[in-house]
Backbone as CSV, one residue per row, in Angstrom:
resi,resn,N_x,N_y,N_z,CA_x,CA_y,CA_z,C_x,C_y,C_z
1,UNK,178.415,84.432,-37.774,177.065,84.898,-38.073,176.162,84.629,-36.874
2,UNK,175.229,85.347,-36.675,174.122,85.331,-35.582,173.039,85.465,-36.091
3,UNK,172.265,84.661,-35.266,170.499,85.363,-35.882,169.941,85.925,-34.658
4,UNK,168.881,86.907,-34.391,168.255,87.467,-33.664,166.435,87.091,-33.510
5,UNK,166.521,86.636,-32.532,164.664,86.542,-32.926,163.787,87.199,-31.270
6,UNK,163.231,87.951,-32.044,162.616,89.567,-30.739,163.678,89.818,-29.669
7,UNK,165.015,89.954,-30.391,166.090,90.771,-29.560,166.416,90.043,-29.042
8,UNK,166.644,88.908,-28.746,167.608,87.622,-27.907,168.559,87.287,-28.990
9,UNK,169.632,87.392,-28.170,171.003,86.910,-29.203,170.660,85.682,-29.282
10,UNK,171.117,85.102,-30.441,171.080,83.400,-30.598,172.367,83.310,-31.655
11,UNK,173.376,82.248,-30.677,174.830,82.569,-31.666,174.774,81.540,-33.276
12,UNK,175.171,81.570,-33.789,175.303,80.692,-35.048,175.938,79.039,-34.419
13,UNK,175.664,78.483,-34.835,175.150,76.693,-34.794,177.080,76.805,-34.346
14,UNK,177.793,75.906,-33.713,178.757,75.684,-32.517,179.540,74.380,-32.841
15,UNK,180.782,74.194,-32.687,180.162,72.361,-32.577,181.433,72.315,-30.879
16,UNK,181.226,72.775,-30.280,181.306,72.832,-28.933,180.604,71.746,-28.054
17,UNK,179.099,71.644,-28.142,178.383,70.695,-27.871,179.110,69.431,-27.943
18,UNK,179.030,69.041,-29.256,179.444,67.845,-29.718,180.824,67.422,-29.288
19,UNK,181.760,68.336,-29.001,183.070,68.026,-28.659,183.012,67.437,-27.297
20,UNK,182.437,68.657,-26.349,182.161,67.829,-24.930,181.276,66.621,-24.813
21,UNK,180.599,66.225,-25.759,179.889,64.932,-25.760,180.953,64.068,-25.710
22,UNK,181.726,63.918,-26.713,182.864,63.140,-27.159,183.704,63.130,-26.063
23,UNK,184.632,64.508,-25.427,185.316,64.207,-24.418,184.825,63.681,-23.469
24,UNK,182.852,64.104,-22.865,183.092,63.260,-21.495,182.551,61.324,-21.673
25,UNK,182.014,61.350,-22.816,181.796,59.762,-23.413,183.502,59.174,-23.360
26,UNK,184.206,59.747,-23.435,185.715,59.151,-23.393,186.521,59.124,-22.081
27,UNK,186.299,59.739,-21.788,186.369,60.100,-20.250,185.442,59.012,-19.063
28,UNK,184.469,58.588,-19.413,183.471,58.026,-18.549,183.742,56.352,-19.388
29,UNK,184.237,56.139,-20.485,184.505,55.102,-20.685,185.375,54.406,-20.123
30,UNK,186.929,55.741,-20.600,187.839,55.237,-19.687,188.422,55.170,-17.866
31,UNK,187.029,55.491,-17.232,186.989,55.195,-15.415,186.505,54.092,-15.833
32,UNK,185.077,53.293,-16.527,184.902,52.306,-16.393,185.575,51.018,-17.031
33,UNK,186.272,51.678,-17.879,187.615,50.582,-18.006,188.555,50.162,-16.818
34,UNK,188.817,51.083,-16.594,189.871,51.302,-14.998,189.423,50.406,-14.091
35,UNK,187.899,50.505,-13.956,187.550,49.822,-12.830,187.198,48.497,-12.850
36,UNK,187.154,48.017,-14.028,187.481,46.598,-14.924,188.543,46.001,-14.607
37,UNK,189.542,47.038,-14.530,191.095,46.600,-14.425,191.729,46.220,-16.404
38,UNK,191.123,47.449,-16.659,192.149,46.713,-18.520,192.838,48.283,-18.513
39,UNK,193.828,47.812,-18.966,195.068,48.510,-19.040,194.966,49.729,-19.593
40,UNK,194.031,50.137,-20.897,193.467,51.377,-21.463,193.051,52.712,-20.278
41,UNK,192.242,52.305,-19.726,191.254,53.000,-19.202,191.802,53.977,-18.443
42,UNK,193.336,54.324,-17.782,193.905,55.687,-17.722,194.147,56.386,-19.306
43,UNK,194.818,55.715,-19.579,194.701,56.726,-20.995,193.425,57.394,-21.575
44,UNK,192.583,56.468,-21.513,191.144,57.189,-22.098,190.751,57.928,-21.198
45,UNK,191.023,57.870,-19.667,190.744,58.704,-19.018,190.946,60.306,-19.081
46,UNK,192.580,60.596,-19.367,193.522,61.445,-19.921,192.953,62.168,-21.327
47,UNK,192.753,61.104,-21.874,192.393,61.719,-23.172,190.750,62.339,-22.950
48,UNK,189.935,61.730,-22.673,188.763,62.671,-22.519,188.678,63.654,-21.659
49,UNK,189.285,63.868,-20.183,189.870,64.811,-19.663,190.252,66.124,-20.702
50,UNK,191.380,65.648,-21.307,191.771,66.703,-22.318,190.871,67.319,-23.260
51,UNK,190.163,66.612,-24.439,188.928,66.659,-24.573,188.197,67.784,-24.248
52,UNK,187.850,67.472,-22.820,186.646,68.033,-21.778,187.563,69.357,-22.006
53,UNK,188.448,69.510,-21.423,188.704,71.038,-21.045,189.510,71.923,-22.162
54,UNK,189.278,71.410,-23.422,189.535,71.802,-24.461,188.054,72.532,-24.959
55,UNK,187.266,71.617,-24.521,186.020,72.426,-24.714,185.168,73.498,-23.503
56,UNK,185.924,73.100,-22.490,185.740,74.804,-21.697,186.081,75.780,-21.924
57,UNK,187.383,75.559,-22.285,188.371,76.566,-22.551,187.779,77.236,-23.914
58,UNK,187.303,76.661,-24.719,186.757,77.101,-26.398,185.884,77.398,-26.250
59,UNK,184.777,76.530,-25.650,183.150,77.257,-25.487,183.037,78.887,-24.807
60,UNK,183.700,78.814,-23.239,183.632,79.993,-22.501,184.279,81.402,-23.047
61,UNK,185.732,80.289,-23.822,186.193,81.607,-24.518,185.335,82.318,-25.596
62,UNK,184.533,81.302,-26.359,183.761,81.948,-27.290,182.822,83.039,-26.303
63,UNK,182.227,82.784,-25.339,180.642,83.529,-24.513,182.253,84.923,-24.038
64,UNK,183.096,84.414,-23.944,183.494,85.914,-23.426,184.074,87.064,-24.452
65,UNK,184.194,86.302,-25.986,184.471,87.244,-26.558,183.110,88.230,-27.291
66,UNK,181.888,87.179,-27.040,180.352,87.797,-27.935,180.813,88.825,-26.436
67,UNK,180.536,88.298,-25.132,180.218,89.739,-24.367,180.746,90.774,-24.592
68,UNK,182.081,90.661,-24.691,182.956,92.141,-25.456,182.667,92.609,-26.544
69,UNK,181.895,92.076,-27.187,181.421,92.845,-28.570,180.091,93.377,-28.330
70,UNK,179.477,93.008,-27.084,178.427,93.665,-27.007,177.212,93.252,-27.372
71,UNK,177.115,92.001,-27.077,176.137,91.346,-28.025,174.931,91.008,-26.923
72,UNK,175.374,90.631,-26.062,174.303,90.254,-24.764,173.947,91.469,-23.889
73,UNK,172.510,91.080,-23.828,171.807,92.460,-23.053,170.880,91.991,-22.230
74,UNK,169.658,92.615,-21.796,168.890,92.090,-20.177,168.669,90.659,-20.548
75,UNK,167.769,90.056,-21.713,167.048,88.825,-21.716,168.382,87.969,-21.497
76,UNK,169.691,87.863,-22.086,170.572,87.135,-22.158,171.266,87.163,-20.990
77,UNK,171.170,87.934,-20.364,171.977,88.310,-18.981,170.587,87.014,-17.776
78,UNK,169.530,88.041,-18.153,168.924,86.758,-17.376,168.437,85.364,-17.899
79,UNK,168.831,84.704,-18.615,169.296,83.529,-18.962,170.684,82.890,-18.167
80,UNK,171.421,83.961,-18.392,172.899,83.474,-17.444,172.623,83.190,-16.277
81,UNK,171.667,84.426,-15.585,171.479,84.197,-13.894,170.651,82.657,-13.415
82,UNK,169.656,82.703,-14.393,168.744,81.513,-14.231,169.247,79.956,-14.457
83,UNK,170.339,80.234,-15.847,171.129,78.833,-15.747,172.271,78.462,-14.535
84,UNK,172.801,79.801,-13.695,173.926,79.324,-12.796,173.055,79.107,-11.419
85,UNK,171.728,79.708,-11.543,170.949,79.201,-10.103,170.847,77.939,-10.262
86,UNK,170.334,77.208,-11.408,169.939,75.947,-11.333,171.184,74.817,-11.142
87,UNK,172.071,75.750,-11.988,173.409,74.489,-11.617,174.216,74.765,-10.401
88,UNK,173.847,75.379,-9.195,174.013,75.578,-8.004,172.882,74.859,-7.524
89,UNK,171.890,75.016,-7.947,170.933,73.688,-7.284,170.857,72.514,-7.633
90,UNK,171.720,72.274,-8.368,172.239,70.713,-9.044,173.260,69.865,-7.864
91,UNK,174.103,71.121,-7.444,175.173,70.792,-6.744,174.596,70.896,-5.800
92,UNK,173.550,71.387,-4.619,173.162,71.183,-3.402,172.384,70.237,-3.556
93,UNK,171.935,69.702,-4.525,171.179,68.306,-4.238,172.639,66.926,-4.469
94,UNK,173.475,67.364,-4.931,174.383,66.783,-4.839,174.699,66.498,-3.646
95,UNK,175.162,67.498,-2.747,175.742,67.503,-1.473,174.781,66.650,-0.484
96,UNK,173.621,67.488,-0.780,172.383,66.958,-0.058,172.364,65.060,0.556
97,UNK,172.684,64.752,-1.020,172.629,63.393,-1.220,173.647,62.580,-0.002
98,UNK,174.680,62.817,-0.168,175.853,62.595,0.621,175.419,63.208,2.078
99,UNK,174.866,64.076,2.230,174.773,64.278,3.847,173.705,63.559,4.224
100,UNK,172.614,63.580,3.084,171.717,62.677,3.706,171.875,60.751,3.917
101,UNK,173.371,60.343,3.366,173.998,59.034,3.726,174.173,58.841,5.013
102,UNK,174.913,60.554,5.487,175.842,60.479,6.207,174.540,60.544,7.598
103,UNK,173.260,61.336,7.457,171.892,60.647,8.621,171.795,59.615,8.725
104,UNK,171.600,59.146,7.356,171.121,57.834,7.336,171.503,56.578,8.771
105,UNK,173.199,56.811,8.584,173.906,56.094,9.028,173.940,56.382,10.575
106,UNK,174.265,57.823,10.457,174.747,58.064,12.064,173.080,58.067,13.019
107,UNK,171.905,58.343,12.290,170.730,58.284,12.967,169.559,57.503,13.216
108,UNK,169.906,56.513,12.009,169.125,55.436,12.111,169.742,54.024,11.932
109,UNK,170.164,53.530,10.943,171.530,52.487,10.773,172.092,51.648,12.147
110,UNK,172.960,52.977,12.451,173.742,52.562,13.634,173.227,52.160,14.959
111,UNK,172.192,53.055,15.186,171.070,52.797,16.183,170.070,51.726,15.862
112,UNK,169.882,51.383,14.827,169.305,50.016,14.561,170.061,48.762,14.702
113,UNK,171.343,49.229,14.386,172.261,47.948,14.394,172.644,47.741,16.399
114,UNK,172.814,48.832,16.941,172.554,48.480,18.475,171.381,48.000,19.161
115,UNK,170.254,47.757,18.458,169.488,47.145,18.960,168.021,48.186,19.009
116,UNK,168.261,49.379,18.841,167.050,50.125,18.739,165.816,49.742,17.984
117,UNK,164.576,50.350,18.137,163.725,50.089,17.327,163.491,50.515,16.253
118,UNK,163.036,49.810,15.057,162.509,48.462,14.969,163.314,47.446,15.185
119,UNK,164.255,47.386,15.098,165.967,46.160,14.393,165.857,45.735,15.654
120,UNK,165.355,45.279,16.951,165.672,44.810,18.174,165.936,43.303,17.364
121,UNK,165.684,42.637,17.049,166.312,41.190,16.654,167.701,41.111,15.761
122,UNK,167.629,42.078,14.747,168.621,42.233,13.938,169.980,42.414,15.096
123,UNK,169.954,43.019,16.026,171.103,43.241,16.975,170.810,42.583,17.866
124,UNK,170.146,41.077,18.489,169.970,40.405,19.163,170.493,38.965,18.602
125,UNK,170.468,38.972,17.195,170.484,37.543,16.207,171.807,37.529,16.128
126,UNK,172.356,39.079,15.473,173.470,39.176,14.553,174.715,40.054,15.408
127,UNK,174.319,40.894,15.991,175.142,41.890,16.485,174.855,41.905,17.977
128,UNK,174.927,41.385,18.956,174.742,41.315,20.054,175.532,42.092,21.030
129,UNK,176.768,41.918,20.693,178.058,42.924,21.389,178.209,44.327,21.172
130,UNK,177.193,44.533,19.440,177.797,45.902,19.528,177.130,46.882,19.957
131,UNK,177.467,47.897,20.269,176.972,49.269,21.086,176.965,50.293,19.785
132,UNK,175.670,50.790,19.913,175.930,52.247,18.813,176.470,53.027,19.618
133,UNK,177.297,53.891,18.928,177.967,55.015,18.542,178.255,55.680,17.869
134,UNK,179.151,56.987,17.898,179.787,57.191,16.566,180.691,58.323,17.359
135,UNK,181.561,58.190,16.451,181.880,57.681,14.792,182.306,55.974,15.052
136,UNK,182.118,55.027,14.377,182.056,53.855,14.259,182.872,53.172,12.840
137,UNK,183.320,51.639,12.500,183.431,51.394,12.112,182.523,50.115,11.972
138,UNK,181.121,50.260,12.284,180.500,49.080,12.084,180.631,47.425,13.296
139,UNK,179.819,47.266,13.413,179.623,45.708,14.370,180.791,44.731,13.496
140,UNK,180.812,44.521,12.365,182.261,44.098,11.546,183.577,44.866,12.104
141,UNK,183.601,45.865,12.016,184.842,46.414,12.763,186.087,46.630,11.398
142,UNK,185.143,47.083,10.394,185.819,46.840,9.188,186.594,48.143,9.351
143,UNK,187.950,47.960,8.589,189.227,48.670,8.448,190.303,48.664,9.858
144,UNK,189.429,48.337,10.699,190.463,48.214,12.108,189.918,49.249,12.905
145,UNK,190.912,49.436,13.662,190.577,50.462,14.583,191.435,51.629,14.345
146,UNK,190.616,53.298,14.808,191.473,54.525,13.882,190.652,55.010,14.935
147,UNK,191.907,56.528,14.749,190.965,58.121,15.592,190.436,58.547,14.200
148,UNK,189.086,59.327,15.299,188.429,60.006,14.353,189.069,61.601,14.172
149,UNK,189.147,62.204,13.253,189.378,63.417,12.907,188.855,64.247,13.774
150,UNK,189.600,65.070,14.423,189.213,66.057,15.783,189.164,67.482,15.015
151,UNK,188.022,67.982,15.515,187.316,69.568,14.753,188.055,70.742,15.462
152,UNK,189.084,70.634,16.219,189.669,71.728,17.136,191.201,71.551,16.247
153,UNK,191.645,71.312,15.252,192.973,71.083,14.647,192.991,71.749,13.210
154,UNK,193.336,71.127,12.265,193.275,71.840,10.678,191.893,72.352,10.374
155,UNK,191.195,71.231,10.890,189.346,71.582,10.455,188.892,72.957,10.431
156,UNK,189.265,73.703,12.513,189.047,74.698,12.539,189.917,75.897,11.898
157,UNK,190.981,75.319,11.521,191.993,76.631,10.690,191.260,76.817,9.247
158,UNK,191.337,75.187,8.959,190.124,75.404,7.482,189.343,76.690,7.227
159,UNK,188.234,76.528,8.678,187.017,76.690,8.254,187.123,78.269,8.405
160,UNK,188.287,79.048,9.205,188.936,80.238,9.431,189.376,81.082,7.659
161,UNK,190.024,79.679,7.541,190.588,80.057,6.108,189.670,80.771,4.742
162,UNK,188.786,79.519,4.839,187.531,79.613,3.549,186.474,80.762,4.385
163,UNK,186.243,80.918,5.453,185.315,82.178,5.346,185.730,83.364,5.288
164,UNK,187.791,83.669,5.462,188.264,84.575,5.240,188.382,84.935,3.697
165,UNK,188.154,83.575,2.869,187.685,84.204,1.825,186.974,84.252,0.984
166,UNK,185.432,83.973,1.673,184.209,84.293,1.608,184.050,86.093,1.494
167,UNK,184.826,86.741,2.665,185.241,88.390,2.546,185.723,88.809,1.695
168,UNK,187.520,88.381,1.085,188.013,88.796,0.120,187.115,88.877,-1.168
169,UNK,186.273,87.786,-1.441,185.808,87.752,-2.577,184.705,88.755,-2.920
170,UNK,184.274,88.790,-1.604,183.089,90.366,-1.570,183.458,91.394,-1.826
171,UNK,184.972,91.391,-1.040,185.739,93.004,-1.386,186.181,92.941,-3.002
172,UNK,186.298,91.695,-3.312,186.502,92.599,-4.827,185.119,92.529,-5.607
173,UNK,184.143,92.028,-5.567,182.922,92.746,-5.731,182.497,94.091,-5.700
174,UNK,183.026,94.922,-4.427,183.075,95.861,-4.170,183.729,96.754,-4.941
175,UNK,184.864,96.246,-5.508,185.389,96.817,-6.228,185.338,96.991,-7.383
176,UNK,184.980,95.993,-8.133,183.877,95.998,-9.362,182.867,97.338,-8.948
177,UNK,181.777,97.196,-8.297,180.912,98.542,-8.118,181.323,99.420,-8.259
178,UNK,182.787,99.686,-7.699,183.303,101.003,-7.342,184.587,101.284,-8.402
179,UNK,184.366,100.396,-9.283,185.777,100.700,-10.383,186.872,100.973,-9.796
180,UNK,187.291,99.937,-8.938,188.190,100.286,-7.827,189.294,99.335,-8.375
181,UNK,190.317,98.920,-9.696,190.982,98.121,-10.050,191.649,97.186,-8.938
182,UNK,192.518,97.756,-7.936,193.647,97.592,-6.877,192.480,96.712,-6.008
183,UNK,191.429,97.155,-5.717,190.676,96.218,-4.548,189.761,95.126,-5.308
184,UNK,190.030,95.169,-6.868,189.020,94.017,-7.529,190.659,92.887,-7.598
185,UNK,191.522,92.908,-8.015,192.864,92.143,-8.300,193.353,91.638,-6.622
186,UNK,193.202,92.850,-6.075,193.885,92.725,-4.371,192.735,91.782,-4.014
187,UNK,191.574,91.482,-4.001,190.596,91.187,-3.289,190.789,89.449,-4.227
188,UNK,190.519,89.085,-5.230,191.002,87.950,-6.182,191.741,87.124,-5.989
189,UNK,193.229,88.120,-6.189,194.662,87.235,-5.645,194.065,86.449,-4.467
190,UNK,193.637,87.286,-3.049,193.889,86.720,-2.033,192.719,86.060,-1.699
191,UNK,191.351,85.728,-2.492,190.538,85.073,-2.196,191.559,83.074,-3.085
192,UNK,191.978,83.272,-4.429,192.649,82.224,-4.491,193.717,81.815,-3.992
193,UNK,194.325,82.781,-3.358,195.321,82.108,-2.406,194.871,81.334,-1.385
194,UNK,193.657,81.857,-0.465,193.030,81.147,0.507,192.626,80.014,0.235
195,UNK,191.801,80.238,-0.985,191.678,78.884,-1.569,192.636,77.119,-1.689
196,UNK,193.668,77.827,-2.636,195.393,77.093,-2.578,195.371,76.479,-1.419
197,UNK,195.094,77.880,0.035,195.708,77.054,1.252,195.142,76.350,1.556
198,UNK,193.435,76.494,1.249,192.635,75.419,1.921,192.770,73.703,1.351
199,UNK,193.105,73.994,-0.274,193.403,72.773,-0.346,194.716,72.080,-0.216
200,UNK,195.795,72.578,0.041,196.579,72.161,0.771,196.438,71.246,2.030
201,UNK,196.043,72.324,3.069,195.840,72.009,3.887,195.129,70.827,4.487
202,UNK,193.773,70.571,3.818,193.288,69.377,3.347,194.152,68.179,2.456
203,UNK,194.976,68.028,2.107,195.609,67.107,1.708,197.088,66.723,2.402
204,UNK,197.013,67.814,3.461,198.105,67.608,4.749,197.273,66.772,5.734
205,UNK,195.796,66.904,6.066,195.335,66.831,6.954,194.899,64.710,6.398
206,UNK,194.924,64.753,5.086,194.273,63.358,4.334,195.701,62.500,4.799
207,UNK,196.683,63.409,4.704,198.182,62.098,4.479,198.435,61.940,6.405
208,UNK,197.890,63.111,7.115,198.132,62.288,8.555,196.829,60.946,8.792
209,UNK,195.584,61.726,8.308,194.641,60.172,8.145,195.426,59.000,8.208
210,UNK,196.166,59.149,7.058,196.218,57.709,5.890,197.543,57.257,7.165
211,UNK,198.795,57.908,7.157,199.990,57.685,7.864,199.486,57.298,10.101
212,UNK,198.896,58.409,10.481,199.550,58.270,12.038,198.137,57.786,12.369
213,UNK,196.845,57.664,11.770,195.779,57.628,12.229,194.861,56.519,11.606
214,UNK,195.329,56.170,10.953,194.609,54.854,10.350,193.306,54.820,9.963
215,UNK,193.083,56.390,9.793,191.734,56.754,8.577,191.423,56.789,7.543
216,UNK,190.681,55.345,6.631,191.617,55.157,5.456,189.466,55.729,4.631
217,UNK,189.556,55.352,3.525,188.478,55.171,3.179,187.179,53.767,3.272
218,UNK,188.615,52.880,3.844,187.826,51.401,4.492,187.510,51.414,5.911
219,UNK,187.696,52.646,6.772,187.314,52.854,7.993,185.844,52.821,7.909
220,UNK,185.236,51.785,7.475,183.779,51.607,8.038,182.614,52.754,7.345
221,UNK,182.018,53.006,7.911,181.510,53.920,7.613,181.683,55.392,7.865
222,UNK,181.952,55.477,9.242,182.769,56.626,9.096,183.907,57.064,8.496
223,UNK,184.721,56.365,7.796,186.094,56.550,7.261,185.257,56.740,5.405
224,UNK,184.058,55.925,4.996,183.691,56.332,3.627,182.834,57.386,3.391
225,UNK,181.757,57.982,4.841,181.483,59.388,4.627,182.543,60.780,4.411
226,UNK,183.034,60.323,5.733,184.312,61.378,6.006,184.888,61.984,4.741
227,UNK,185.606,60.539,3.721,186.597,61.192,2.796,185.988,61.290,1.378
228,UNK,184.093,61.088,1.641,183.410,60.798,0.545,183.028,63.144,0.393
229,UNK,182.600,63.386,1.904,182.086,64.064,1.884,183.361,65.315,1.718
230,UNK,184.131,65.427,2.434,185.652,66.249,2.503,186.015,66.300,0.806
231,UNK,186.133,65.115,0.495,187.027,64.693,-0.970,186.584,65.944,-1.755
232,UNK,184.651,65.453,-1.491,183.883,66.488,-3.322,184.091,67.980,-3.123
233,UNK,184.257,68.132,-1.399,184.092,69.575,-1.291,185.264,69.827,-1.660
234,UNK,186.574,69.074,-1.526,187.752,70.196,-1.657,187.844,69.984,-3.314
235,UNK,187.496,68.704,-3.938,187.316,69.448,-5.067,186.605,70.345,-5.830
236,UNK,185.131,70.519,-5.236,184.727,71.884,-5.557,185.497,73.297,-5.236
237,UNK,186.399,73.157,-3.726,187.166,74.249,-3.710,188.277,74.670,-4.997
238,UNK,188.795,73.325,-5.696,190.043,73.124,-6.586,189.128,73.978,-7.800
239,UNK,188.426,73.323,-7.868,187.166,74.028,-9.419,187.285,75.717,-9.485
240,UNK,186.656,75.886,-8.224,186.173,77.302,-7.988,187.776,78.328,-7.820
241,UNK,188.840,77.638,-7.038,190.151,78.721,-7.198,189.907,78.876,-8.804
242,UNK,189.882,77.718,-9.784,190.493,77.923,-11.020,189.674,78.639,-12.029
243,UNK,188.174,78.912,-11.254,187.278,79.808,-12.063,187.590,81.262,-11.598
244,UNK,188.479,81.099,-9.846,188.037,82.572,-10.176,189.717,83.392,-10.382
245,UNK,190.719,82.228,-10.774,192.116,82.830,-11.614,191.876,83.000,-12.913
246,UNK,190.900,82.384,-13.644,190.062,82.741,-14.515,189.247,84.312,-14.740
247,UNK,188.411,84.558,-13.504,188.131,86.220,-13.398,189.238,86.875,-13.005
248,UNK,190.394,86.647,-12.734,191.651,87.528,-12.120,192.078,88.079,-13.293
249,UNK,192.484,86.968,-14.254,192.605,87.336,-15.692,191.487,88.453,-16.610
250,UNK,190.244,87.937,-16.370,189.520,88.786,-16.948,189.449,90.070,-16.298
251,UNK,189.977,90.343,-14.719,189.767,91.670,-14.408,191.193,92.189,-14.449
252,UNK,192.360,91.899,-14.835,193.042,92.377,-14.803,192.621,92.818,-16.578
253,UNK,192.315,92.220,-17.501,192.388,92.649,-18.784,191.000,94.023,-18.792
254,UNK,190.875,94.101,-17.652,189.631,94.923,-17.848,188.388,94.474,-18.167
255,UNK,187.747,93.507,-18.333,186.448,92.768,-18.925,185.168,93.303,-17.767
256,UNK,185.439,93.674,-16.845,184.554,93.642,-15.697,183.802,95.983,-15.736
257,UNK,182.655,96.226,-15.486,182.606,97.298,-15.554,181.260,97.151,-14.431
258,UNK,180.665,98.090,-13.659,179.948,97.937,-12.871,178.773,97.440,-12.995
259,UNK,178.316,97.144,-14.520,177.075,97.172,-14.822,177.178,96.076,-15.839
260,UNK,178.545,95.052,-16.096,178.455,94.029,-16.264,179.709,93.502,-16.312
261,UNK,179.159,92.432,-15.254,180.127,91.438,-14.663,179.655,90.515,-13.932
262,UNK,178.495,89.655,-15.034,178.050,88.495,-14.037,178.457,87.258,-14.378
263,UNK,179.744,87.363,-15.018,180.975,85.995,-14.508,181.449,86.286,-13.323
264,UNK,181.658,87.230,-13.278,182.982,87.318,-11.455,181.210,87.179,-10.483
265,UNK,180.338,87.552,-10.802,179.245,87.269,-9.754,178.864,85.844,-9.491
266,UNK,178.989,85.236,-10.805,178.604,83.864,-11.081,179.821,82.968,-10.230
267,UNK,181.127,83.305,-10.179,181.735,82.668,-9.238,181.699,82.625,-7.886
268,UNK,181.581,84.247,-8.107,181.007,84.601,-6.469,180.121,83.921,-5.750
269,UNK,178.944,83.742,-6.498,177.794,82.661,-6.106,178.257,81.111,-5.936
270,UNK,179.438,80.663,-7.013,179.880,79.825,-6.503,180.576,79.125,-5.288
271,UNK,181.230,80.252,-5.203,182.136,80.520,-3.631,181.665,80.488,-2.503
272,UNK,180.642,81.202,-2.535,180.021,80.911,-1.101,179.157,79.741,-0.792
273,UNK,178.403,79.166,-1.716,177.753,78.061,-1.981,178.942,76.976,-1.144
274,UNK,180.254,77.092,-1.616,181.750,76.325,-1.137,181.544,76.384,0.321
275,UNK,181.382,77.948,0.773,181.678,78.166,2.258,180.526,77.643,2.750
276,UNK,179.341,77.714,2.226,178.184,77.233,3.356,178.148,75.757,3.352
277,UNK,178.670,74.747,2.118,178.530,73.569,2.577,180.263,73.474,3.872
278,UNK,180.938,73.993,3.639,182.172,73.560,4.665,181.315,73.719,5.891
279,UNK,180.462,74.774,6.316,180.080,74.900,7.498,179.664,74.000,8.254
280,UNK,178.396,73.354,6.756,177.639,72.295,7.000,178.850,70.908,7.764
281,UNK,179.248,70.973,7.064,180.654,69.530,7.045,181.157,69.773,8.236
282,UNK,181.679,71.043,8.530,182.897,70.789,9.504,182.121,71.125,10.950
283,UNK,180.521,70.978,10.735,179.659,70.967,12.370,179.390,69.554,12.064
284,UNK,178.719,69.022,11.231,178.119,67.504,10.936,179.410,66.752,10.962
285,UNK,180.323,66.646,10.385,181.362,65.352,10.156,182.622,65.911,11.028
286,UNK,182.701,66.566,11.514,183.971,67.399,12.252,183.752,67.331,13.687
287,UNK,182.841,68.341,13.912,182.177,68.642,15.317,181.281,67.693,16.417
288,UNK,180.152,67.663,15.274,179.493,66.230,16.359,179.323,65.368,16.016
């Protein structure tokens, strides 16, 4: 059942809500068990996990079967646009946060701890030997000594990778417009494949860290930006392949028509949001 009030769909009462309450309250219990150290706290982890994506899977499936029936029209459509802007601006203040650590450190911090101004005593009292730089592991010299990750190796194949499919994902946009089936599926496949590779590739590039290079996450400060800032993005990359094998499905079943399809847009927006923070990353934490 639905009620309508001045033509805005409004679906009948859900208990979707309440489920994801439950999974991520179980879920967030069991990390802080974990990090207690009591023996539960993977399992509860697991279990609210499950939970959680029991209720993606149910909620979204519900919003995609009202759209096929036809139920959502302009006001509801722009509701969709207005809620995925804001939770794209959730996530750049996210990022934000983390890059703005990663100033913190490399522009004022470190240069304070060499003796710059104001801190001229703080590195006269305490730190006398050390020299700013960077990338650094701190006047402690905590985690040892390591190379830093060089931006002319996987970084730049990366960053080759994800803006090649920054394109694909446009071309099947394009193809959406143009009811072009072969270039909306062709364009999909190979934007999540790129994807796949990128995170691969990134977790080839984490195990030479850890193995020949001694870049651990205790490398100082540069070793806890590095794999703080790399880590969220490639799991936003992991998120976004699986939203948009998610639209692969829906455009292979046909769900997509030129004049509505603002899930495959809504990922789309996600996607590139992906590519412009890598840019950010792999000039800031890569390059200089």
């Amino acid at each position: 059942m639905t009620q309508a009030h001045g033509g805005y769909y409004v679906p009948h009462q859900t208990h979707w809500p309440i489920v994801g309450s439950i999974g991520m309250f179980v879920l967030l219990v069991g990390f802080a068990s974990l990090l207690n150290g009591t023996d539960i706290g993977p399992t509860l982890m697991v279990v609210g996990g499950i939970i959680t994506a029991l209720m993606l899977v149910g909620w979204f499936g519900t919003v995609i079967r009202e759209n096929q029936q036809g139920v959502y029209h302009a006001q509801e459509d722009m509701s969709f646009r207005w809620g995925m802007g804001w939770f794209i601006f959730s996530e750049v203040m996210f990022f934000a946060a983390f890059f703005g650590a990663l100033f913190y450190a490399r522009v004022l911090s470190v240069p304070w701890l060499g003796g710059a101004a104001p801190e001229e005593w703080t590195h006269r009292l305490l730190w006398e030997g050390f020299t700013a730089g960077w990338p650094t592991n701190g006047p402690a010299g905590i985690g040892g000594s390591y190379d830093a990750m060089p931006a002319w190796g996987l970084p730049a194949i990366n960053t080759l990778v994800l803006l090649s499919s920054g394109v694909t994902v446009t071309i099947a946009h394009w193809g959406i417009k143009q009811q072009n089936q072969l270039k909306i599926i062709g364009g999909l496949v190979a934007t999540v494949a790129l994807g796949l590779v990128f995170v691969a590739l990134q977790g080839y590039e984490y195990m030479e860290a850890y193995k020949h290079m001694n870049l651990t996450l205790e490398s100082g400060i540069y070793g806890s930006t590095f794999f703080m800032l790399t880590g969220f993005h490639g799991l936003h990359v992991t998120i976004g392949a699986i939203i948009l094998l998610v639209m692969l499905g829906r455009a292979i079943a046909g769900h997509f028509t030129p004049h509505n399809h603002f899930a495959f847009e809504a990922a789309a927006w996600y996607w590139h949001f992906v590519d412009v923070v890598w840019l950010g990353l792999f000039i800031f934490v890569y390059w200089l």
